[in-house]
C-alpha positions as CSV (number, residue, x, y, z in Angstrom):
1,X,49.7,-48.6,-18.5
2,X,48.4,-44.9,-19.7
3,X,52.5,-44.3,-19.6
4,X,53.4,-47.1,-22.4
5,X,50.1,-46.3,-24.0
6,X,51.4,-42.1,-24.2
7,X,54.7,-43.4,-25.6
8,X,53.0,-46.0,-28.2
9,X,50.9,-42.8,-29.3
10,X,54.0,-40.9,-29.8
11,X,56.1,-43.8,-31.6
12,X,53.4,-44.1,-33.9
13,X,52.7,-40.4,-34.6
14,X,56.6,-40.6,-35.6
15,X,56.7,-43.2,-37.8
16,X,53.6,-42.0,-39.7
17,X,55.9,-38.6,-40.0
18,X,58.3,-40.8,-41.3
19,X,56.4,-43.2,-44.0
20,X,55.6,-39.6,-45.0
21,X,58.9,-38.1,-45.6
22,X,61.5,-40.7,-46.1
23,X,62.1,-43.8,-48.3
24,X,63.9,-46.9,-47.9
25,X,68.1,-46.4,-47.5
26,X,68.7,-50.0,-50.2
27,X,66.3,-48.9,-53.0
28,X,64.7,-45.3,-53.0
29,X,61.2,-46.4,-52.8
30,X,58.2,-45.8,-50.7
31,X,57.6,-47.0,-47.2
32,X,54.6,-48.4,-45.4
33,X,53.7,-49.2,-42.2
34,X,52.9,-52.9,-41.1
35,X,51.4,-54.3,-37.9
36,X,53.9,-57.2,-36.9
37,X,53.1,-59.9,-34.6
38,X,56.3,-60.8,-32.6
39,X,54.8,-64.0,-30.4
40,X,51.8,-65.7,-29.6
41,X,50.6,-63.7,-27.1
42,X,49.0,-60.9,-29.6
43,X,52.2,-58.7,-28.7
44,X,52.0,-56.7,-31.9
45,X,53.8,-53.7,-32.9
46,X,53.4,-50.9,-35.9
47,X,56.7,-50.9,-37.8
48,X,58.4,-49.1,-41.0
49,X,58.5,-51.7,-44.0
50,X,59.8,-51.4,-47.3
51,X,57.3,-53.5,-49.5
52,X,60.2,-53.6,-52.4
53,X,63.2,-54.8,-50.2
54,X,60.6,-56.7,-48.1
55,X,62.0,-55.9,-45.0
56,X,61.9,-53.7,-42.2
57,X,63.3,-50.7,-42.8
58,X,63.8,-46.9,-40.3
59,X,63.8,-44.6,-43.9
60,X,66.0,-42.2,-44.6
61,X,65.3,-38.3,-46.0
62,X,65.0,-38.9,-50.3
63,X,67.3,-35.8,-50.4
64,X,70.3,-38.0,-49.0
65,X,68.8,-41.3,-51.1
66,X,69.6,-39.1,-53.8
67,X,72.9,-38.0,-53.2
68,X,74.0,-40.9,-51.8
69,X,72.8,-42.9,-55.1
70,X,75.0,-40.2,-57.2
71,X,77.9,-40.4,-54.8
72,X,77.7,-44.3,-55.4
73,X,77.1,-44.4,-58.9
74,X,79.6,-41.9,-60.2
75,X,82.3,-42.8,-58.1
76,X,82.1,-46.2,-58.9
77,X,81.8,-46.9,-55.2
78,X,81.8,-50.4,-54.0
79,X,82.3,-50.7,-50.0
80,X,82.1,-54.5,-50.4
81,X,84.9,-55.9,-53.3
82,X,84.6,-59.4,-51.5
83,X,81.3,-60.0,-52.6
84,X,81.5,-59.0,-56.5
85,X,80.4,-55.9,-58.2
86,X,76.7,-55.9,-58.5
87,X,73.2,-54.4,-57.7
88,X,73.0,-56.1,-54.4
89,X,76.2,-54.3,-53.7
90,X,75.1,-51.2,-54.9
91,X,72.3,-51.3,-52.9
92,X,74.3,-52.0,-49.9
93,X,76.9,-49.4,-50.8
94,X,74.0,-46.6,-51.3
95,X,72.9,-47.7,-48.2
96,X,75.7,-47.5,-46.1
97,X,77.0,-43.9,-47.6
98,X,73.7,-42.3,-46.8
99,X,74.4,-43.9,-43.1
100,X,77.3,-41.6,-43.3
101,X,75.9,-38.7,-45.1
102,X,72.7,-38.9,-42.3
103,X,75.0,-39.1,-39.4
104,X,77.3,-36.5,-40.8
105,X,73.9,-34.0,-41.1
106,X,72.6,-34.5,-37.6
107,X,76.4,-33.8,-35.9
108,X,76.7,-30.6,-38.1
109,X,73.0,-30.1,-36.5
110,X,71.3,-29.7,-39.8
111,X,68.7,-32.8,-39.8
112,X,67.0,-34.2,-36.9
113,X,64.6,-37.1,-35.9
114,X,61.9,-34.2,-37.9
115,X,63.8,-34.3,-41.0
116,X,65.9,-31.6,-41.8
117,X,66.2,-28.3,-40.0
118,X,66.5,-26.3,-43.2
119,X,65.3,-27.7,-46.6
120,X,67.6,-29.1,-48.6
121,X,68.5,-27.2,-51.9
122,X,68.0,-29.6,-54.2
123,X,66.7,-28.0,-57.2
124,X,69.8,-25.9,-58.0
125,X,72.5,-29.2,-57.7
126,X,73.5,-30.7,-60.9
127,X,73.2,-34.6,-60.3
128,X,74.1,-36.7,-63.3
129,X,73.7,-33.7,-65.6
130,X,76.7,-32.3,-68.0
131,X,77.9,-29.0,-69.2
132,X,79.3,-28.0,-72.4
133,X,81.1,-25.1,-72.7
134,X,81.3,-23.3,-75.9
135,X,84.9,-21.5,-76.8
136,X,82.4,-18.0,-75.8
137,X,81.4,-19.1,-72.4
138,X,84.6,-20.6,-71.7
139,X,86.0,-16.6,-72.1
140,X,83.2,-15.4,-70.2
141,X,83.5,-17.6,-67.6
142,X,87.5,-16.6,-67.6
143,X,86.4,-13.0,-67.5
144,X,84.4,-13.3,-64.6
145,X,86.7,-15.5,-62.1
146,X,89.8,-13.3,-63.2
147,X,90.2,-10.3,-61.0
């Protein structure tokens, strides 16, 4: 009994780590924890829950919500043609490239079940913004990548 009681402590600890630091994968927003009864016999258990979605939901880190959104959005990406082009498909696309972009982080070692191993640089990426280029900077910019 003290054993399953140790790793309930330690389950919960996590998720509160992760209600914390992570939002839900389908729509960006906020997570929360909620007690769920699974049977009549008081057998309750603590899980993640996005209020928004209304569903259960393990989180993901914002920084790959984020990029994953962009990736999405600018790409046009739809993984699911057969079921129209639409928000619930966006949603579900979002989703299931920050799948990829999570699992592709933890084999390359650089996020685990803390979060990531080295903060993300998010501040100096250009996400949805745009450039113009004068005829001046254009010549600078030629000057300095010419050798």
């Amino acid at each position: 009994m003290n054993r399953m009681q140790n790793h309930n402590e330690k389950r919960l600890e996590m998720l509160k780590k992760r209600v914390n630091r992570c939002v839900c994968k389908s729509c960006g927003n906020t997570l929360s924890l909620r007690q769920l009864d699974y049977n009549e016999f008081e057998d309750a258990r603590i899980e993640l829950f996005c209020d928004h979605c209304d569903r259960l939901e393990f989180g993901i880190e914002p920084e790959i919500y984020t990029s994953a959104q962009y990736y999405v959005d600018e790409f046009r990406v739809n993984l699911f043609p057969d079921l129209g082009n639409n928000q619930v498909t966006r949603r579900m696309s979002i989703a299931n490239i920050a799948d990829v972009m999570s699992w592709a982080l933890q084999n390359l070692g650089y996020l685990n079940k803390e979060g990531f191993v080295v903060a993300p640089d998010m501040e100096g990426k250009i996400l949805r913004e745009c450039i113009v280029f004068d005829d001046q900077m254009m010549n600078d910019l030629e000057q300095e990548l010419m050798p």
